[in-house]
N, C-alpha and C positions, 0 to 999 in steps of 0.2 A: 536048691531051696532059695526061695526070690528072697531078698534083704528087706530090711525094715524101712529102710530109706528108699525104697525102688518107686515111691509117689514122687520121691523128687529128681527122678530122672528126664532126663530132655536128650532129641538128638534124634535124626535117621541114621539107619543103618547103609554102607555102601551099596549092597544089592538096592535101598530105596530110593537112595541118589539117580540109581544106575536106571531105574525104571522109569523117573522123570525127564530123566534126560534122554533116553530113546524120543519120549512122545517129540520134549524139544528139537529133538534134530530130524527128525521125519520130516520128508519133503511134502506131506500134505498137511493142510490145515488141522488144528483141533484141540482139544477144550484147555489144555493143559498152556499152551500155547497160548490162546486170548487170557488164560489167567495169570499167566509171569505179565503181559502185555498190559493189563489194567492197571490204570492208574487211582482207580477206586478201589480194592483189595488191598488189605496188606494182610500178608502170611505170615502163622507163628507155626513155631516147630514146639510141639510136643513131645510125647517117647512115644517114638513110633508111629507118629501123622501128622498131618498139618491142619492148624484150622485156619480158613479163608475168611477175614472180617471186614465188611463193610459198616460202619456207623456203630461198633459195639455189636455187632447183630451177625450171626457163625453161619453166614451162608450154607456153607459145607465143610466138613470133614472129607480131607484126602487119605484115605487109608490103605491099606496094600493087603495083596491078596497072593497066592502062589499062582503065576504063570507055568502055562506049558517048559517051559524052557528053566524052568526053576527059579526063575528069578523074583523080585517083588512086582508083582500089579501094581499102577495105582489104581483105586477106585474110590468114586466118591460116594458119598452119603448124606443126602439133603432131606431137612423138614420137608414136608409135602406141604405145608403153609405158602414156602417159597418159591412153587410150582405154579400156584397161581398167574396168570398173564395180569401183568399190572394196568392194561388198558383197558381192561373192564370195567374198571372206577368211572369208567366216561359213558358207560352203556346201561342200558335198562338191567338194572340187577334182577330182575323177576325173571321164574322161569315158567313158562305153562308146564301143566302137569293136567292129561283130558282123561284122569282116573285110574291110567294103566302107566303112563308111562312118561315119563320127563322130557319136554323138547329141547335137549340139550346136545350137542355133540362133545366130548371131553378133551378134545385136541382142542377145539376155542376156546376152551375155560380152563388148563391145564398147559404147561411142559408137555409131554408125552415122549419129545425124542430131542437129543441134540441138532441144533443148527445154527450152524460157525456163524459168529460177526452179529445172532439173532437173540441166541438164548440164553446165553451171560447176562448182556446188559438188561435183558428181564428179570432175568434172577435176582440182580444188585437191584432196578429200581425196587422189585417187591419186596426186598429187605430192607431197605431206605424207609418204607413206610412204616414198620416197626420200631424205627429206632428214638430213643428218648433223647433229652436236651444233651442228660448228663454223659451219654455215650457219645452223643455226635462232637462233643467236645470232646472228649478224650482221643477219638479220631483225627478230629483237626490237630493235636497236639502230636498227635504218632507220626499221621505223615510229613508233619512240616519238619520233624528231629530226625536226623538220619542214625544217628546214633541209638535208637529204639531200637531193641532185640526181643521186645516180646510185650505181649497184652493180653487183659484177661487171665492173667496169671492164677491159678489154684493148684493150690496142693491139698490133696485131699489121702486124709487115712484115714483109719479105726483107732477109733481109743479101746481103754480095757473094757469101758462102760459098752462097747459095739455102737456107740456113736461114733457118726463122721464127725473131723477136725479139719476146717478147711479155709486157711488163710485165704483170701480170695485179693488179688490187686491189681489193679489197673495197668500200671505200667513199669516198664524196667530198661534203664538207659543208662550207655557206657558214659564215663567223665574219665578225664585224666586222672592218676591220681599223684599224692604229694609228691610220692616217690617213687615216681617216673612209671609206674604200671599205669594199669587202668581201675577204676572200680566201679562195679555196679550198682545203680541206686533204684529203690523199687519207689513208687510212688502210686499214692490214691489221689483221685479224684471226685472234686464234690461239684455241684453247682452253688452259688451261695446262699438260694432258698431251699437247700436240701436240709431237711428234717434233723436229719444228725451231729448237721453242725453247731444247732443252737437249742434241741432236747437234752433232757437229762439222760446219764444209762439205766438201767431198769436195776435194780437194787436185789440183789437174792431175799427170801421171805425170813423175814423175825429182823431183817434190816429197813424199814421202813421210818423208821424214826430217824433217821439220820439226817444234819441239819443240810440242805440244799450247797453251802461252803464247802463241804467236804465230798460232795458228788461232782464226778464231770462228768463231761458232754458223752453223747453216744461215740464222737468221732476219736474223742482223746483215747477213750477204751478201745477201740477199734486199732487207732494209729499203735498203742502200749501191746497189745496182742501181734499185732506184725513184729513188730520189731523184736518182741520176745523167740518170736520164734525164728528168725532170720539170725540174731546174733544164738541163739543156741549152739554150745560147742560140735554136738555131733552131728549137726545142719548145714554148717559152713563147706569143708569140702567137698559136701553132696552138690548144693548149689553152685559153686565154684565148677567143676568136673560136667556139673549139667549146661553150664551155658559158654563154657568152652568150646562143648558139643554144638550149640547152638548157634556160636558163632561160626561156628565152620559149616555148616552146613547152610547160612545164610551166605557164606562166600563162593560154596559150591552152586548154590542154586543162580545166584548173579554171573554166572559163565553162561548157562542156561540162555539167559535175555538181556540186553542193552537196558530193557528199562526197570531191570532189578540190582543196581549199582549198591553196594558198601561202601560205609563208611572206611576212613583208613584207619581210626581205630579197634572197629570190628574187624578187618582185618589183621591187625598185630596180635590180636586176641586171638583170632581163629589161630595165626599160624605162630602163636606160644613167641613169639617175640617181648608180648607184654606179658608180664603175671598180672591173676586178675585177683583181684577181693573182693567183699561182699560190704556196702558200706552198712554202717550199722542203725541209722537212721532213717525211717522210710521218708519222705515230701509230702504235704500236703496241700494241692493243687487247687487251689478255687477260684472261679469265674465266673462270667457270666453278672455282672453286676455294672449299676454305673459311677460313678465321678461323685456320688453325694454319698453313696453307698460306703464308696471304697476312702471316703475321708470320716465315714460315721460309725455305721455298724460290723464295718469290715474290717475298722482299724482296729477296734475296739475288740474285734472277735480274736484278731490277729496276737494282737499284745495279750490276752485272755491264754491263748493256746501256747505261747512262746514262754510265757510264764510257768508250763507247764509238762514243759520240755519238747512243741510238737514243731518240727521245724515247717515253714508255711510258704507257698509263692503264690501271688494271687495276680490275677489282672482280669482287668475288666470280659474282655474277649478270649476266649481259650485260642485264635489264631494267633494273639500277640506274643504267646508262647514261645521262648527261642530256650529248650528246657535243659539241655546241656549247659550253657552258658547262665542261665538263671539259676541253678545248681551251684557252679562253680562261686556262682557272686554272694548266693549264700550261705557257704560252707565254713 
């Protein structure tokens, strides 16, 4: 009987280790291989697959299948959006059509089959073109922190009502902690002209009278709901337990390729050297703004949210991010 807590699990299984690292050590080329190798990807472990993101935007899903041999497949699973050839944006988008039949061939206008060193880097440009301000910053922030264990974070379940419940957040990164472990901080990201940050929340009905003073922002109700549910007592050593798994499975996969290195504190995580905890405070990351902003409206929004228990890091540019150490300086 699956647990109640089984949304909050993270982690491959050995047999899914074990199926990746075949393709890694095969002496021919291929896809698994240009995907440790990209430096535009970054992989997050789920329970029981990976998702590959570029700019915010879920390239594919690696998920595993039963081989002949019994062991895990991987296999991937892409939108057909991202199948698209992104050099088409340069060509005559019209197609003839002489009443019966379209002059098209689907191999120029599509993916259709693997080909190494060709069909990656199509994949990621045509994902690129989807991606919004507020993600592509959140990406700049991922890859520049090596201490990042995970993005696009959700945990999704059923209430009693048979609604979904589904904290959703951006990002989740190891710091030291007081007392010599490590702990993990979840963190959302906004842009500073994002709607949230300076709307009201929508008020349940027969409360509409209530005076603007005693309502906050969309993003304060948002930040109060993570945290509620992150410090929840029967939550903690699920999340704890899941990205133990997480981190080890990010140390396994960096054997795999040179250019999927770990941190050394994801390491003392993975191999239980450190205990980990769950910090009880999510960050609220804002950028994207300039020098008159960040002395006006931003100050102003800053000291507004701080007042209100939402702990804040802002900088101009989401590159200037250094989010382990921004953390630490303001804890």
């Amino acid at each position: 009987m699956a647990s109640e807590l089984d949304f909050l699990k993270r982690g491959l299984s050995g047999s899914q280790i074990a199926g990746l690292k075949g393709l890694a050590d095969s002496p021919d080329d291929n896809w698994w291989k240009e995907v440790l190798e990209s430096k535009k990807l970054l992989l997050a472990v789920r329970n029981g697959y990976l998702n590959a993101y570029v700019k915010g935007q879920s390239v594919f899903k690696i998920a595993f299948g039963k081989g002949s041999s019994g062991g895990s497949q991987p296999r991937i699973a892409i939108h057909y959006k991202y199948l698209v050839k992104p050099d088409l944006e340069k060509k005559d988008p019209y197609v003839l059509f002489d009443g019966k039949t379209f002059d098209l061939k689907p191999d120029a206008i599509v993916n259709t089959e693997y080909k190494s060193k060709l069909t990656l880097p199509q994949l990621i440009r045509t994902a690129e073109r989807f991606a919004v301000a507020e993600k592509i910053g959140v990406h700049k922030i991922a890859r520049k922190e090596p201490k990042v264990v995970d993005l696009e974070i959700a945990f999704t379940k059923a209430g009693e009502n048979g609604d979904l419940s589904a904290p959703r957040m951006d990002i989740a990164v190891l710091v030291p902690g007081k007392s010599g472990g490590a702990e993990l901080v979840f963190c959302e990201a906004k842009c500073a002209d994002n709607p949230e940050l300076w709307s009201l929340e929508k008020l349940p009905k027969g409360e509409k009278n209530l005076r603007p003073l005693v309502r906050s922002t969309a993003v304060i109700a948002q930040i109060r709901k993570y945290e509620q549910f992150i410090q929840a007592n029967e939550n903690q050593q699920s999340l704890i337990d899941g990205y133990v798994s997480v981190c080890k499975n990010l140390v396994e996969l960096s054997t795999q390729s040179s250019a999927r290195q770990v941190d050394d504190l994801v390491r003392q995580v993975a191999e239980e050297k450190l205990s980990l905890s769950i910090h009880p405070h999510v960050y609220l990351l804002i950028y994207d703004f300039g020098q008159d902003e960040k002395d006006g409206r931003i100050k102003k929004k800053r000291q507004e949210l701080n007042k209100a228990g939402i702990r804040t890091i802002a900088k101009g540019k989401p590159g200037d991010f250094q989010l382990a150490d921004d953390i630490l300086r303001t804890k």
